[in-house]
Wavefront OBJ file of the C-alpha trace (Angstrom):
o trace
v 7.643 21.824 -2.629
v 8.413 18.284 -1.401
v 9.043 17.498 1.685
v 10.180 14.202 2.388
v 12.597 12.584 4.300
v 15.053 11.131 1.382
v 17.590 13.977 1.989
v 18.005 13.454 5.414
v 18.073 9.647 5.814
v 19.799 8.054 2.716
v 23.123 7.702 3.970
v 22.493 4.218 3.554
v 19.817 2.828 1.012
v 19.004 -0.222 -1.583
v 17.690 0.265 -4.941
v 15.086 -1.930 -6.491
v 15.147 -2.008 -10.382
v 11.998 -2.160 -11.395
v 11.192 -4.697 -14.332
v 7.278 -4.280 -13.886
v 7.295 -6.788 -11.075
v 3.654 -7.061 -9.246
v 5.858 -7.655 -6.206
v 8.492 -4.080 -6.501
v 6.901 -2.404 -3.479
v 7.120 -5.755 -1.355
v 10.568 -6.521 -2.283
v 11.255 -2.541 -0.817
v 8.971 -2.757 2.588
v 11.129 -6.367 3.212
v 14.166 -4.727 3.003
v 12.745 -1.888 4.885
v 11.930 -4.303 7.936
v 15.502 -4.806 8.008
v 15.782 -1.385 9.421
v 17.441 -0.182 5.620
v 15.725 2.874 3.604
v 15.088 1.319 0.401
v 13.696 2.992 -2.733
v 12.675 1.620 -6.117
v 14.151 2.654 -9.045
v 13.741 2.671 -12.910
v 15.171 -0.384 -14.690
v 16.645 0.968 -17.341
v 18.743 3.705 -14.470
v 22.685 4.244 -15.328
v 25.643 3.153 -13.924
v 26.550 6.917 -13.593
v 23.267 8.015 -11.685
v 23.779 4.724 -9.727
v 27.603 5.944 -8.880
v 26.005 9.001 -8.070
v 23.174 7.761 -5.828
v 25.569 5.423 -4.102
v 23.761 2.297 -2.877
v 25.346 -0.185 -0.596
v 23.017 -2.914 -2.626
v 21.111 -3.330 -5.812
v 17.963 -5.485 -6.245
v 16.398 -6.203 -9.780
v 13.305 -7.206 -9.455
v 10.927 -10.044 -11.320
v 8.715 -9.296 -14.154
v 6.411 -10.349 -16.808
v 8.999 -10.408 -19.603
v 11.092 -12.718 -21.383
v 14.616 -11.459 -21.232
v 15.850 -12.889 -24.800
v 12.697 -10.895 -26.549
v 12.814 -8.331 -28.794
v 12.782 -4.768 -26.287
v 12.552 -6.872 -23.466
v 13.228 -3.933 -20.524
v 17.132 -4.466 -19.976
v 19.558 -2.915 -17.272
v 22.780 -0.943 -17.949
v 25.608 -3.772 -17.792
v 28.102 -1.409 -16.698
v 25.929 -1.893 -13.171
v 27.618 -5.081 -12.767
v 31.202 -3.788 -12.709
v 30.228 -0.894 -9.883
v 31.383 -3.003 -7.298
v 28.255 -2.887 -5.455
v 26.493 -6.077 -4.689
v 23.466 -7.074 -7.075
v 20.963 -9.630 -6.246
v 18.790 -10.636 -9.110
v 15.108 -11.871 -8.493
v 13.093 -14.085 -11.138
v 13.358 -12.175 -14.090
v 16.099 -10.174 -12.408
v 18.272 -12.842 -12.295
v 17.945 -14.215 -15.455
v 19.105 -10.696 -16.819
v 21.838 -11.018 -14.756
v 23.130 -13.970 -15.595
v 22.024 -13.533 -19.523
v 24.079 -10.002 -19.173
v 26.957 -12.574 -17.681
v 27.624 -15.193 -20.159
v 24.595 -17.228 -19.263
v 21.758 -18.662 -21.020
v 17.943 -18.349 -20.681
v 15.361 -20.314 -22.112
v 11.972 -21.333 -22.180
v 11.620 -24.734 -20.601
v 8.839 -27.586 -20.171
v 8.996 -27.879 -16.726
v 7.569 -24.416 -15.593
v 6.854 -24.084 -11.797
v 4.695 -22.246 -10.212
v 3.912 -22.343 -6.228
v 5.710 -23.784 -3.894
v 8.355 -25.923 -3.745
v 11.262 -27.799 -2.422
v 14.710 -26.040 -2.712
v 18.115 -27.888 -1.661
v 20.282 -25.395 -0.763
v 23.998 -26.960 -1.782
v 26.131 -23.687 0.037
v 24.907 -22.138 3.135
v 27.538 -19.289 2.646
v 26.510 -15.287 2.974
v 22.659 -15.521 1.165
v 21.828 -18.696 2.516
v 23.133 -18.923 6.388
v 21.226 -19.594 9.046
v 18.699 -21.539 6.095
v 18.127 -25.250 6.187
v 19.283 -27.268 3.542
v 15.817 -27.968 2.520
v 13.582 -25.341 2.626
v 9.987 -24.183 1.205
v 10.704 -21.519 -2.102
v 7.864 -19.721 -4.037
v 7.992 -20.221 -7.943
v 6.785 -18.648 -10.627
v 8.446 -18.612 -14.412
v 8.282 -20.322 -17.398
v 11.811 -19.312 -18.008
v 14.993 -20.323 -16.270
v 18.749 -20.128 -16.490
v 19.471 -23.420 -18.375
v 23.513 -22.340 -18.841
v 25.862 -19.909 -16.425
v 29.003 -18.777 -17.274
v 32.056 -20.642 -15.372
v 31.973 -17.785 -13.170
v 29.182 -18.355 -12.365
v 28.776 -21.329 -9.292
v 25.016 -22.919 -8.077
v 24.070 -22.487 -4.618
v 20.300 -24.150 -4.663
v 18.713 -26.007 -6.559
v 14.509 -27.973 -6.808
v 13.505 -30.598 -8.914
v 12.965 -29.090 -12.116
v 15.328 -26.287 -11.612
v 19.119 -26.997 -11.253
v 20.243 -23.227 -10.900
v 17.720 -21.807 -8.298
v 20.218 -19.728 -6.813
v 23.243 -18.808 -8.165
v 26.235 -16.282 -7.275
v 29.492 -15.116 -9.338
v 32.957 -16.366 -8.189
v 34.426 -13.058 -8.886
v 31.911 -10.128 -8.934
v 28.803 -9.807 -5.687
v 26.552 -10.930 -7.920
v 23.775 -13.443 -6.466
v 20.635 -14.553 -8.559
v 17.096 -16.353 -7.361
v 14.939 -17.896 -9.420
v 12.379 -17.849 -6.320
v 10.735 -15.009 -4.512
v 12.238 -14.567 -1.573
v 10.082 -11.390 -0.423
v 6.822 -13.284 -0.547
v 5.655 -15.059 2.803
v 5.566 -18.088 0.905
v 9.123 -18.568 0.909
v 9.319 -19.929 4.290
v 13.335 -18.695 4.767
v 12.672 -15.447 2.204
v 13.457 -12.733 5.211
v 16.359 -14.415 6.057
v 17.879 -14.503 2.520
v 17.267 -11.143 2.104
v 18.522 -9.907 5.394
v 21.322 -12.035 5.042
v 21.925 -10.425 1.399
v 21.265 -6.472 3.046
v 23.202 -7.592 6.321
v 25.979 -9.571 5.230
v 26.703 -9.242 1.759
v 25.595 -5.143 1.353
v 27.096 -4.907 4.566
v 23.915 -2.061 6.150
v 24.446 -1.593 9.719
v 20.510 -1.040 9.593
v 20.759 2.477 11.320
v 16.966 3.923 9.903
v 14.314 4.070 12.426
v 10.863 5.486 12.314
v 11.620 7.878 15.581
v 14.838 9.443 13.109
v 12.014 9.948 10.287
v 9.663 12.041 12.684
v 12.259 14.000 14.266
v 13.877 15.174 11.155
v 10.560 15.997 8.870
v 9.538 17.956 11.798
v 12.500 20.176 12.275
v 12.370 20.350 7.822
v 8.968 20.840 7.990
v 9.649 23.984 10.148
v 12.698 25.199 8.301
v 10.959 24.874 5.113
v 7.123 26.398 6.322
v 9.058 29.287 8.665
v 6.084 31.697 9.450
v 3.718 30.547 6.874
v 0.279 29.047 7.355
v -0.418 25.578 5.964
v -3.654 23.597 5.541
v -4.519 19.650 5.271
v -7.621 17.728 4.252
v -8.502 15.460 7.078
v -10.691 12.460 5.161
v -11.062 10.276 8.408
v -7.861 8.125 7.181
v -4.761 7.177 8.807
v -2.449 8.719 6.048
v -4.132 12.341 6.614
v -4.084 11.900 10.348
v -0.862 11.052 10.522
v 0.123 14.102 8.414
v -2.146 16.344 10.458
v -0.273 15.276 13.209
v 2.817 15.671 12.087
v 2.081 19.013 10.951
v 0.735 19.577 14.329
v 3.850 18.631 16.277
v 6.041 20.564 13.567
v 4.009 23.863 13.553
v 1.111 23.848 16.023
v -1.190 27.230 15.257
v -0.061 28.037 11.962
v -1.885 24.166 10.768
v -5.512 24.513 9.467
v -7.617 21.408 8.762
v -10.731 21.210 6.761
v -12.672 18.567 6.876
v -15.615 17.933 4.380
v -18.194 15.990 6.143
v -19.868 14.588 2.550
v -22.047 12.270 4.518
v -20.659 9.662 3.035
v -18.141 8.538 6.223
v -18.751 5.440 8.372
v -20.709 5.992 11.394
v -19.493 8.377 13.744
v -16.105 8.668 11.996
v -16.692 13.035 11.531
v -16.779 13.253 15.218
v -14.166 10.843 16.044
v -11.873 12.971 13.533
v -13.117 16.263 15.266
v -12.587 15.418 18.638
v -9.047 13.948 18.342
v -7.863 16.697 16.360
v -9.774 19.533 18.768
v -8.597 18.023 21.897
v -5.500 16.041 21.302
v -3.307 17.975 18.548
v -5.476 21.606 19.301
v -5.906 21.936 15.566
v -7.704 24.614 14.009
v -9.982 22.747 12.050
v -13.268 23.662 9.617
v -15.879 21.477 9.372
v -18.045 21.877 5.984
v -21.291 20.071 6.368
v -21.665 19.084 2.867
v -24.110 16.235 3.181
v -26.995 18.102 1.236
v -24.580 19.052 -1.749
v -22.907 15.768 -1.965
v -26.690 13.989 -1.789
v -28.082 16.125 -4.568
v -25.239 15.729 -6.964
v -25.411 11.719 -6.612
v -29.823 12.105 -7.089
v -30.539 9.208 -9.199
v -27.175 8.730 -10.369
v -26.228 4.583 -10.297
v -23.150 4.566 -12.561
v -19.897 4.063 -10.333
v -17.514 5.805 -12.109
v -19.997 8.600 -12.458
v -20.635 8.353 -8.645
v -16.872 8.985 -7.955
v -16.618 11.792 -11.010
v -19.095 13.713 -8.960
v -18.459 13.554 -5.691
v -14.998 14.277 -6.206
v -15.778 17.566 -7.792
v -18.005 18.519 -5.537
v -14.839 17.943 -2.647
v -12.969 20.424 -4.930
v -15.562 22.962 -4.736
v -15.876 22.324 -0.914
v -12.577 22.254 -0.143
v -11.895 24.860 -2.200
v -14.478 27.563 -0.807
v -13.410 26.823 3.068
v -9.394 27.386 1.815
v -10.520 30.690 0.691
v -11.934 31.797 3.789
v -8.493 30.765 5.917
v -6.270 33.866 5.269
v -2.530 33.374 4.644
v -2.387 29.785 3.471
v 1.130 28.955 1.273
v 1.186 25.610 1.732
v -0.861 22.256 1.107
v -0.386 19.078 2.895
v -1.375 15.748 1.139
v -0.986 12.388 2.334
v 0.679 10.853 -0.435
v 2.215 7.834 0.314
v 5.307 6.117 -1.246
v 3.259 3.495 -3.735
v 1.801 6.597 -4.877
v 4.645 8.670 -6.005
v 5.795 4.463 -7.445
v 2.820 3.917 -9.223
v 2.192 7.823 -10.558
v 5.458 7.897 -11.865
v 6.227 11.189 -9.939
v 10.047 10.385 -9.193
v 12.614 11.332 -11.857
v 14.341 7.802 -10.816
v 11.325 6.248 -10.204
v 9.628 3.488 -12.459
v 8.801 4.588 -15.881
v 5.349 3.648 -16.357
v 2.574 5.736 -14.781
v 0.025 2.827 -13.263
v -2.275 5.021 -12.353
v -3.147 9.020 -11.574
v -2.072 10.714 -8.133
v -5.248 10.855 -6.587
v -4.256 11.643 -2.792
v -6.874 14.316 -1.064
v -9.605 13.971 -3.426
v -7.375 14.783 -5.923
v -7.306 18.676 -5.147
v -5.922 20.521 -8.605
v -2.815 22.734 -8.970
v -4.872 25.018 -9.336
v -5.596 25.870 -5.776
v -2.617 27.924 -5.922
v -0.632 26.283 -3.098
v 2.788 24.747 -2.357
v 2.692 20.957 -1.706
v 3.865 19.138 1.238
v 4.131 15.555 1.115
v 5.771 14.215 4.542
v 4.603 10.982 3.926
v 6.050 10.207 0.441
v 9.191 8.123 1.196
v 6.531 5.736 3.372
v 4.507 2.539 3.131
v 1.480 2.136 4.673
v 2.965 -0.343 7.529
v 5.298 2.556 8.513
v 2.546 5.370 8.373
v 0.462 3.744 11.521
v 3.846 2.775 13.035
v 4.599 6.964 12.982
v 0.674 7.784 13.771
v 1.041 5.580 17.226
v 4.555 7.714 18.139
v 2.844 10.718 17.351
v 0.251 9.734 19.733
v -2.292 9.107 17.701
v -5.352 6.542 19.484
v -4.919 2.650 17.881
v -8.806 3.407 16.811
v -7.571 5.951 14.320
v -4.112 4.461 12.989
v -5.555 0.928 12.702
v -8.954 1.705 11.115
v -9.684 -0.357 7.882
v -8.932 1.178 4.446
v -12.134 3.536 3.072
v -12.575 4.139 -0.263
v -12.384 7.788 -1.095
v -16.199 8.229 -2.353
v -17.199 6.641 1.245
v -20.406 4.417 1.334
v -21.507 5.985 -2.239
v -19.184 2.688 -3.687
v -20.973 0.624 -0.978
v -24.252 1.505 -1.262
v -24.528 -0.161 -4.597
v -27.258 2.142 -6.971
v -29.100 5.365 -6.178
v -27.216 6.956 -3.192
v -29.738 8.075 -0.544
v -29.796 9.348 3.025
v -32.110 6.672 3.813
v -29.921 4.108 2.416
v -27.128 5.825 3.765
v -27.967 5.427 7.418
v -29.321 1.152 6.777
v -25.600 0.861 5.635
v -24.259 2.896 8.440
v -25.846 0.893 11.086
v -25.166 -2.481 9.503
v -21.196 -1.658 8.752
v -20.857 -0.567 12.553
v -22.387 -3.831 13.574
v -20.005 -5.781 11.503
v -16.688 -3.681 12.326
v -17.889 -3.591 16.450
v -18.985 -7.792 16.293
v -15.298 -8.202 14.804
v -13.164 -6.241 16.995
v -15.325 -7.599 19.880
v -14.290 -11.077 18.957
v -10.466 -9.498 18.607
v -10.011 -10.097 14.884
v -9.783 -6.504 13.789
v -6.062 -6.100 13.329
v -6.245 -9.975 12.188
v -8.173 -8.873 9.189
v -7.171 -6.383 6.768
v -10.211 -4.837 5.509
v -14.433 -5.649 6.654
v -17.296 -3.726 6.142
v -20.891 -4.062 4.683
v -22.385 -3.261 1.704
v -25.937 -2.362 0.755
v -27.101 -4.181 -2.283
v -29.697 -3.458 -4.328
v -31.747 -6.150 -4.173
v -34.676 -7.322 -2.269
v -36.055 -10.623 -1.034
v -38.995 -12.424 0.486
v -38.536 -13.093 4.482
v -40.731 -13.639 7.560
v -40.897 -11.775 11.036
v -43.054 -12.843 13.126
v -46.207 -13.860 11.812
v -45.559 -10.997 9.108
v -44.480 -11.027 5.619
v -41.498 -9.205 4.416
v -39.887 -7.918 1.524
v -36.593 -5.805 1.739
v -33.149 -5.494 1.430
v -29.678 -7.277 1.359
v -26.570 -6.717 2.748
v -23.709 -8.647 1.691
v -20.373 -8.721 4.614
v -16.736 -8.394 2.828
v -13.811 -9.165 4.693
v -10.293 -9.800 3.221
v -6.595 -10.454 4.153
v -3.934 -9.368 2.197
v -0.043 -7.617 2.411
v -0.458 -5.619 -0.029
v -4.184 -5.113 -1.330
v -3.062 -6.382 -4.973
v -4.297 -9.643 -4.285
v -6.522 -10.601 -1.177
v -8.384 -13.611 0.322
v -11.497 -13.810 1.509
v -11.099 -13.668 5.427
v -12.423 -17.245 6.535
v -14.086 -15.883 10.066
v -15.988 -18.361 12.939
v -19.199 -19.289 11.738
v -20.237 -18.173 15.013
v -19.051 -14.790 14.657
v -21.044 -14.511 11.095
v -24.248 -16.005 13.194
v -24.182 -12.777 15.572
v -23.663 -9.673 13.060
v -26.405 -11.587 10.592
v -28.859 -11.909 14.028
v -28.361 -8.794 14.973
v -28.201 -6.533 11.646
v -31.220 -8.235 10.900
v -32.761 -7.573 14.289
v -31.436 -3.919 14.878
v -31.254 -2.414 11.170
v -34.500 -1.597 9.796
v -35.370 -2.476 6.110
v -32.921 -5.573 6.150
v -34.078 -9.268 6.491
v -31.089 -11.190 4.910
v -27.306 -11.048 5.201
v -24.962 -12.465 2.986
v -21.226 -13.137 3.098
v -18.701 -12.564 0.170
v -16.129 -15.558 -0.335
v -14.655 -13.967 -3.922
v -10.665 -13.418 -3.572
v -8.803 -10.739 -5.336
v -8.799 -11.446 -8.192
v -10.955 -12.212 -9.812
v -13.301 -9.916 -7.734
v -12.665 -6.332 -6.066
v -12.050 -5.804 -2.320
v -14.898 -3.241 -3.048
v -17.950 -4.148 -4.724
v -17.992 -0.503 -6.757
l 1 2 3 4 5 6 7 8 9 10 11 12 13 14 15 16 17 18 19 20 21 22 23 24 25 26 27 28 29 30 31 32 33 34 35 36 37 38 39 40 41 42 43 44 45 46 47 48 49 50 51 52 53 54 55 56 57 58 59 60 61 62 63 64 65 66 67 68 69 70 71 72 73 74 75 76 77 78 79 80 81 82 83 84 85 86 87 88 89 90 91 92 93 94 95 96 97 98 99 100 101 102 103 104 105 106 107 108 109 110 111 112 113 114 115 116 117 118 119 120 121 122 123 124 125 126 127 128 129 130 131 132 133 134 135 136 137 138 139 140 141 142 143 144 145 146 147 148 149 150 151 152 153 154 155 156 157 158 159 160 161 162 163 164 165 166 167 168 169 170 171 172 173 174 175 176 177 178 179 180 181 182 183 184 185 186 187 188 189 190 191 192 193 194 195 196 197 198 199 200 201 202 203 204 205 206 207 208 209 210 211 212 213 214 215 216 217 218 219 220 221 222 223 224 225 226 227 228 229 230 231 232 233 234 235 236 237 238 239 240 241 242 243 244 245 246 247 248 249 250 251 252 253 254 255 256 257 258 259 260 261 262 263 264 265 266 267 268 269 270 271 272 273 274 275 276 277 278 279 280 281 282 283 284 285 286 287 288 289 290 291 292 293 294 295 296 297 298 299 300 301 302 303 304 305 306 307 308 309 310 311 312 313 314 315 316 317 318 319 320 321 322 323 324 325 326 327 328 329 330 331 332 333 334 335 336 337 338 339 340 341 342 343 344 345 346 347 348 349 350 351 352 353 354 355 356 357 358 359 360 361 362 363 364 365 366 367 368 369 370 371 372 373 374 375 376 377 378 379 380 381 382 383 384 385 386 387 388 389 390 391 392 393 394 395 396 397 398 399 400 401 402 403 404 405 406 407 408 409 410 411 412 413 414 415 416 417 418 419 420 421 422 423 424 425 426 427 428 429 430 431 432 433 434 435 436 437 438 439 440 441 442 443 444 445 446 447 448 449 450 451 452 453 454 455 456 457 458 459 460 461 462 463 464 465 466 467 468 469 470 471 472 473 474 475 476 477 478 479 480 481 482 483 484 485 486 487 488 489 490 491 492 493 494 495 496 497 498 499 500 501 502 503 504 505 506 507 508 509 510 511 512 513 514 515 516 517 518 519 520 521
C-alpha cells in the first residue's frame, strides 16, 4: 500500500531525466521552491509515458557521461517534438542539442568552478539576470556546433554556447548549473524557465499536502489499526503525527529505546507523543539486549549488522503484542524511493537499499504506508512545524540509525556510552546557546579510542579523546567543515573537559566531504 500524495497533487508537475547527475534531487527541491511538484524520472522514459504523464516542463539533468560514447544513456528524441518545453542541463544539454543537429566534443579548455557568463538575450530564461553574472562549471565537453535553429543566449570565456535555445521548438540548453548556489542568478533561471516558459501558476503548497494525505490516509486505513517506529527523528515524527491527526486511537507507536539515542532524546520522544498527539505508544527498554549483542564487537559494519537485527526482533515482539495491526508506517522519504529505485518511472539504477525504520522485513506481515515518499527533507520539518510539532524535534541534527554505536568508535559500552552522551549534549547545548544550531547542518561528538597524557591539578592523567564534527551542507553528498568562533570551540573543550569524566583532550574535525565521512563510522 502506498500512500503518497502524487495522485492528489500532480495536476501540475516537472520531470527531471535523470542522466546519473550527483545534483538530480537538487535540480527537483529548486523547482520545488518554486511552489511546482516536481519528480525525477528515468532517462531513458518515452515520449508516450511522457504524453501520458503530462508535464508542463521537462528537465534533463547533468551527468558523468560523454554523450558521443558508445551506450552513453540517451533520451527518446521523439521528447523533443511533444511540444512541452525542455531545458537541458550540462550533459542534458549537450544531448539536446547533439539529438538537434549539433555537435559535441571534447575540448582543451575544460572549466570547472566558477565563472563569468555574458548573457547576450535577457528574453524568458534569462530576465530579470544581469548581463554579467557568476555561473558554476563543470565539463570537459561542450557544444562546439548548433544547428541554425539553434541561437546563443550566453556565453564565458572559453565557452561560446553557454546557453542556448531553439528558434522553433521550447528547447533551452545550459552548459552551467543553475540549481547549485554557486550560480549566483541559478533560482532565477530556473523560475524564470518553470514560471515563464512552462508557464506553472505554482499552485502546490505544503498545507494542500497535509490536508489531502490525511483525509487518504483515512479513506485508505478506514477502521484498521496502524503502527509506526518512532526512532527520535524528524521523518518518523512527522509521520507519527500525521498519522495522529489522520486517525488518532487507532495509531500505535513503538519505540525501541536501544540505548544508543542522544541524551535525553527517549523521553523527549515520549513526552511529545504522550501529551501532545495522545499516542498510544510502547516503549521497549532494550538497552541490555542491544549492549550484549555489540560485547567486544569493534567492526562497523558488524556494529550496524547487529544492532539492526536485534531492532527487528524488538520491534517485532512489541507488534505482536498490539492486536489488530494491518498497517505499517515508515518514514521513507523521496531520495529514498530515488536512490532505491522503488518507482516504476523512477531512475534505473538502485544506489543503495531502502533502509527506512531499521529496515523492518516484509515479513512482518503488514501493509506499508509511506506518507512521506513524494518529500524532501526541507519539506518534512516544514510539515512537522504545521502539524505542531516543537522546533526542538523538527530541527534536530541528522542521527545515524545505529545511534552513538558509529560514534563511539570500538567496543560499545555503557560506560562509554554515557562519556559520549554527556560530551555530545555539551557540544549541541554550547552551539544552540551561541544560536548556530539551524546555521549548521549537522554537530555532535565522537568518542575515540585513544588515550593521551594530560595534567589536572597537580595530578597526572591518562584518558580519553573526543574529537567535535560539525558540517554544512544542502544536501549531505558533499559537506564542509563548519568553520565555528574559536571562542565557541574554547567553551565546549573547557567544559567537556571539566564536566565529563574520563576526558582530558578535545579535538576538532576540519575534513570536508569528501574525502572524509560526516560520520566517523
Amino acid at each position: 500500500m502506498d500512500v503518497s500524495a502524487t495522485p492528489r497533487l500532480a495536476d501540475e508537475k516537472v520531470l527531471v531525466l535523470d542522466f546519473g547527475s550527483q545534483l538530480a534531487q537538487l535540480i527537483a527541491r529548486r523547482v520545488r521552491e518554486q511552489h511546482v511538484y516536481c519528480e525525477i524520472v528515468r532517462h531513458d522514459i518515452t515520449a508516450d509515458r511522457l504524453r501520458e504523464l503530462a508535464p508542463k516542463g521537462l528537465i534533463l539533468s547533468g551527468g558523468p557521461n560523454s554523450v558521443y560514447d558508445d551506450g552513453a544513456p540517451q533520451c527518446d528524441p521523439a521528447l523533443f517534438d511533444l511540444g512541452i518545453p525542455v531545458l537541458g542541463i550540462c550533459y542534458g544539454m549537450q544531448l539536446a542539442c547533439q539529438a538537434l543537429g549539433g555537435k559535441v566534443q571534447s575540448v582543451p579548455s575544460r572549466e570547472y568552478g566558477r565563472a563569468q557568463c555574458q548573457v547576450t538575450n535577457s528574453d524568458d530564461l534569462f530576465a530579470n539576470v544581469p548581463r554579467e553574472t557568476e555561473v558554476w562549471m563543470s565539463h570537459g565537453d561542450q557544444v562546439t556546433a548548433i544547428d541554425e535553429n539553434f541561437t546563443p543566449i550566453a556565453l564565458t570565456d572559453t565557452c561560446p554556447y553557454a546557453a542556448v535555445r531553439h528558434r522553433r521548438l521550447p528547447v533551452f540548453g545550459l552548459q552551467f548549473h543553475p540549481e547549485v548556489t554557486h550560480t549566483v542568478e541559478g533560482k532565477t533561471i530556473l523560475a524564470n524557465f518553470v514560471r515563464t516558459v512552462c508557464g506553472c501558476r505554482g499552485s502546490w503548497r505544503l498545507g494542500d499536502f497535509a490536508d489531502e494525505t490525511i483525509a487518504h490516509v483515512r479513506q485508505v486505513v478506514g477502521d484498521d489499526r496502524v503502527i509506526c517506529g518512532l526512532s527520535g527523528g524528524v521523518d518518523s515524527a512527522v509521520v507519527a503525527a500525521l498519522l495522529a491527526k489522520a486517525i488518532g486511537p487507532q495509531l500505535s507507536c513503538i519505540l525501541v529505546d536501544n540505548g544508543l539515542l542522544r541524551k535525553d532524546e527517549a523521553r523527549a520522544v515520549v513526552e511529545e507523543f504522550t501529551t501532545h498527539f495522545k499516542a498510544d505508544l510502547h516503549v521497549v527498554e532494550g538497552e541490555e539486549r542491544f549492549l550484549a549483542q555489540l560485547a567486544g564487537v569493534v567492526d562497523p559494519q558488524e556494529k550496524r549488522r547487529r544492532i539492526g537485527h536485534e531492532f527487528i526482533e524488538c520491534f517485532k515482539e512489541e507488534a505482536d503484542k498490539i492486536k489488530g495491526v494491518k498497517y505499517l508506517a515508515q518514514g521513507t522519504l523521496y531520495p529514498d524511493v530515488i536512490e532505491s529505485g522503488a518507482s516504476a518511472d523512477g531512475p534505473a539504477e538502485t544506489i543503495k537499499l531502502h533502509h527506512n525504520v531499521g529496515g523492518l522485513p516484509k515479513e512482518l506481515g503488514f501493509e506499508l504506508i509511506e506518507p512521506l515518499r513524494d518529500l524532501f527533507k526541507d519539506e518534512v520539518r516544514q510539515l512537522g512545524l504545521q502539524l505542531g510539532l516543537p522546533e526542538e524535534i523538527v530541527w534536530r541534527h541528522p542521527f545515524p540509525g545505529p545511534g552513538l554505536a558509529v560514534r563511539c568508535l570500538g567496543e560499545v559500552t555503557r560506560e562509554k556510552l554515557d562519556t559520549l552522551r554527556d560530551a555530545d549534549a555539551i557540544v549541541v547545548g554550547e552551539i544552540q546557546a551561541e544560536g548556530l544550531y539551524r546555521a549548521t547542518s549537522q554537530s555532535f561528538a565522537v568518542l575515540l579510542p585513544v588515550q593521551s597524557v594530560g595534567v589536572m591539578g597537580d595530578s597526572r592523567t591518562y584518558e580519553g579523546t573526543i574529537c567535535v564534527r560539525s558540517v554544512n551542507t544542502d544536501d549531505f553528498m558533499t559537506a564542509d567543515w563548519s568553520h565555528l568562533p574559536h571562542e565557541l570551540l574554547s567553551r565546549i573543550s573547557t567544559r567537556i573537559i571539566n564536566e565529563v569524566q574520563g576526558v582530558n583532550r578535545v579535538v576538532y574535525d576540519i575534513s570536508s566531504k569528501p574525502p572524509a565521512t560526516i560520520e566517523w563510522e
